[in-house]
N, C-alpha and C positions, 0 to 999 in steps of 0.2 A: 504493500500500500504506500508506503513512505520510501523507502531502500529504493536506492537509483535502478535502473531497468536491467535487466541479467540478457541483454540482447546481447550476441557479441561482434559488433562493430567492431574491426581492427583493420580497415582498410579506409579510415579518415585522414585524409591528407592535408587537408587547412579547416583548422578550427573556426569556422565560422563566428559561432556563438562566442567564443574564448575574446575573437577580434573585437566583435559588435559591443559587450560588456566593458573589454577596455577604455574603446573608443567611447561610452558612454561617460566613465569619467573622467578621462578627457576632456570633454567636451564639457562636463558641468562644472570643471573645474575653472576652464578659461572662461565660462559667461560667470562663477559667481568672483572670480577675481576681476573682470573687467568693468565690474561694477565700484572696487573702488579704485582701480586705475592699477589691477595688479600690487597696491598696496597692501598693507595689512586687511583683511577680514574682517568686520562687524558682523556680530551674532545675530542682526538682526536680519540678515539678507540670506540664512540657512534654510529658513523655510521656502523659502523662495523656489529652492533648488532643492525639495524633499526630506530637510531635514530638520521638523518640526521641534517644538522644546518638550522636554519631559509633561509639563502641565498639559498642552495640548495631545499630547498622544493619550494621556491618559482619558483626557478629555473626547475621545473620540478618533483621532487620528493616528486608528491606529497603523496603518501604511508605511507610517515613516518610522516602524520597526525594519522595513524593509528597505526602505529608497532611502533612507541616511547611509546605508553602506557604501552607495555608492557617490557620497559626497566627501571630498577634499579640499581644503583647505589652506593646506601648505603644500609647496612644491616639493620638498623632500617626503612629506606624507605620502602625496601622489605615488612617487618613483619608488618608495618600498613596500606601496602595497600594489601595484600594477605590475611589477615585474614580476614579483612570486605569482601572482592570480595566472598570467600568461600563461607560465610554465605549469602549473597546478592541473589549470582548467582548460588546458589544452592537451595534456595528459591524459583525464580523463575523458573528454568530449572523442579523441580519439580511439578508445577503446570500444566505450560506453554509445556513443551520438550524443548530438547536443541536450535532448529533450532531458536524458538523466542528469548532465551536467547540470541544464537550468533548473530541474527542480530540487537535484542536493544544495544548490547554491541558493535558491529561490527559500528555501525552507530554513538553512542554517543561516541567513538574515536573520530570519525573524528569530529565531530561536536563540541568539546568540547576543544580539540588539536584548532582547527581552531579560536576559538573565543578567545581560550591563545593567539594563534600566533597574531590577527589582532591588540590584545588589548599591550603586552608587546614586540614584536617581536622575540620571546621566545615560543616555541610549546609547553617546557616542559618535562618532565617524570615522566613515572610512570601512576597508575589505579586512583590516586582520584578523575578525574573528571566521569572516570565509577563510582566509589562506589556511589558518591551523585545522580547521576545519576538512579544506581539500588535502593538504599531507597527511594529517590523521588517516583520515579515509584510503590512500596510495599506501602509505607505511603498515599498515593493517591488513590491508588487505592482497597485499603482496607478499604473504605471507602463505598463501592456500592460492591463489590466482596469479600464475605465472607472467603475466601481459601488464602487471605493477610492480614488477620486480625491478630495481635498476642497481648500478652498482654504487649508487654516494647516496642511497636511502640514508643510511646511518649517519654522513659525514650531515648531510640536511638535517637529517633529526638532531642533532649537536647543535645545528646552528639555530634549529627553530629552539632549542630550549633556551640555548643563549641568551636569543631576544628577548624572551618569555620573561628569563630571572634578569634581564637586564633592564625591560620595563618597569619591574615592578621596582627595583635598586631608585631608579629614576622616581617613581615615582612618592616611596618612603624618603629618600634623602634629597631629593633635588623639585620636591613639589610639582612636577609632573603631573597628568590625567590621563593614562596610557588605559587602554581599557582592558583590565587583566581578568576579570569576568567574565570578558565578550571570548577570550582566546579561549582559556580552559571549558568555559562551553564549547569551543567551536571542537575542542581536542575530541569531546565526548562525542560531540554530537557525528562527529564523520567516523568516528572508530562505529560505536552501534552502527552506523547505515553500511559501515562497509562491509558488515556479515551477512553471508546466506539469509534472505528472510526466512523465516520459523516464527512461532506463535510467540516464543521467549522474547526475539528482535521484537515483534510487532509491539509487543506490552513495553516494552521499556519503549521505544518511539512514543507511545500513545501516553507515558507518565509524563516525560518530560515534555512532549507537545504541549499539553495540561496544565502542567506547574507553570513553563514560561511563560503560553499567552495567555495564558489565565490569569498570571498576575497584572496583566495591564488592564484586567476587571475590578480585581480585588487584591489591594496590594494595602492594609493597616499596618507596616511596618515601613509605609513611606512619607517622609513630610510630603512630597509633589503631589503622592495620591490623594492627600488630605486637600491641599492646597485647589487640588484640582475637583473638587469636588465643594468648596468652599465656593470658589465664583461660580458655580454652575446655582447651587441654591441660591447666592447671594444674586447674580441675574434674575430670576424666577423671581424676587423681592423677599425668599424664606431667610430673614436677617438673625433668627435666633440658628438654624442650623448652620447657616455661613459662619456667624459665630465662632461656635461648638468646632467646627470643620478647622477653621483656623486658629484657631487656639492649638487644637491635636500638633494643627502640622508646626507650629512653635515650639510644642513640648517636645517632637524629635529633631528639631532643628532650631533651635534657638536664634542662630542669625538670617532666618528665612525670608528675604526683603519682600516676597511678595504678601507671603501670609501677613506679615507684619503689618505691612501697608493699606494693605486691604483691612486688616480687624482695623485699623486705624477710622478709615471709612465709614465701615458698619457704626461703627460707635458715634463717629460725629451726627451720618443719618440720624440715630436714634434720638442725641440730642439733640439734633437740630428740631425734631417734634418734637420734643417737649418744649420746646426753646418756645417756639413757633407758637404752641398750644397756649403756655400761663404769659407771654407776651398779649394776645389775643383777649387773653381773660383779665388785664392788668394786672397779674401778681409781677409785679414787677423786679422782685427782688430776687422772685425763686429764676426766672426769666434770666438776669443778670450771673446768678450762679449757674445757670447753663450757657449763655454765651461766654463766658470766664474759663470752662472746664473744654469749649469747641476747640478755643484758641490756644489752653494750653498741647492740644495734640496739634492743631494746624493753625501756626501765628500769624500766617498769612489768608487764614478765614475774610472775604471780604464780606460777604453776609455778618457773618458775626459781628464783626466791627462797626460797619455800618449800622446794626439795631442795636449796637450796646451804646455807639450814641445817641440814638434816638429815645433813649429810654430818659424817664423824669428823674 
């Protein structure tokens, strides 16, 4: 059901798919760097090119578990994860055809995206959790299927682990955001797919399918999850669960500028009707202790200001 296709194509001589994927980020590379002149990158032109924020995937978007893989951002990001993907997925589309290639690849996006996101709340970008994904799957399974077998399997697999504890070195001592979740997923996920299917493959496919996109349903161990479910009530006008929602997501992340920002909001709303309500009734005083409490969260309230001096 899931395990790439057991057809044996071995007379693929240009990786069609392997090119067309390349060429794909490529090409989103140089339209979202030429927005800002091939300068540095602003976060906010990701989505633009498939690679939406944590809040908004959870918030529905969930796609860009898939299509932030293939978004880069820096031009050495590009060049180490395009050249492995080549070699990988040209490998396999050779043996296999491309339709296996696109759905190991097509699948360990999302699966590998999802286990970044559950783990750092962070989905990521870029192909490394394919590339470990596609050697797993080759080194594994060239094991029992002769047509994966080559002779620097071993000397790669040294290099892929390199990276691996090199990433993570970077990102404990040298404050990095290498996405080490996304790879050891990707390790698992192409080792299961590269065996025989049998009922044993199928159930473990069908756990982890489950647990990762599952979690971009129900994920209560993520500030994002909270957060994102916080503007969704708080749109709809439910400002006691938007609340509740943002609060959570402060409790697991205390420097959560959105949560933050947002309870900041809900809270002025609230005073601002009461504000509104005993101005209206002339309690003028109680009126004044809620334009005083607006302005100590937003001192730049111009409502506020404006009726605290209109008051007697």
């Amino acid at each position: 059901m899931i395990a790439p296709l057991e057809k044996k194509y071995t007379n693929y001589k240009f990786p069609k798919f392997t090119l067309s994927l390349v060429g794909l980020c490529i090409i989103l590379y140089l339209g979202i760097s030429s927005l800002n002149k091939f300068g540095p990158i602003e976060e906010k032109y990701y989505a633009l090119f498939g690679a939406p924020y944590a809040i908004d995937i959870y918030r529905g978007q969930f796609w860009g578990v898939i299509t932030n893989s293939f978004v880069h951002v820096l031009f050495l990001q590009l060049l180490f994860n395009i050249f492995p993907v080549f070699f990988f997925a040209s490998f396999i589309e050779r043996r296999l055809g491309w339709l296996s290639i696109f759905l190991l690849g097509l699948i360990s996006s999302a699966v590998t995206s999802s286990i970044q996101l559950a783990v750092s709340d962070d989905p990521g970008l870029g192909l490394a959790g394919i590339n470990f994904c596609l050697y797993s799957f080759i080194f594994v399974r060239s094991f029992y299927d002769k047509r994966f077998d080559f002779k620097a399997k071993y000397f790669v697999l040294i290099v892929m682990l390199f990276i691996l504890l090199g990433c993570q070195y970077l990102n404990v001592f040298e404050g990095w955001n290498f996405g080490i979740a996304s790879m050891l997923g990707g390790i698992l996920w192409g080792a299961i797919c590269s065996f025989p299917v049998n009922r044993t493959i199928r159930l473990l496919q069908a756990v982890i399918l489950v647990l990762s996109i599952g979690s971009l349903i129900y994920a209560p161990w993520s500030a994002e999850w909270y957060c994102a479910k916080g503007v969704s009530y708080h749109e709809e006008g439910n400002l006691e669960l938007a609340t509740l929602n943002y609060k959570r997501a402060i409790q697991l992340d205390n420097e959560h500028y959105l949560a933050t920002e947002n309870l900041k909001i809900v809270e002025i709303d609230k005073l601002s009707d009461l504000a509104y309500i005993a101005h209206y009734h002339r309690k003028y005083s109680l009126a004044r202790r809620y334009y005083l409490k607006i302005l100590r969260l937003d001192k730049q309230n111009k409502w506020a200001k404006e009726n605290l001096k209109n008051l007697p």
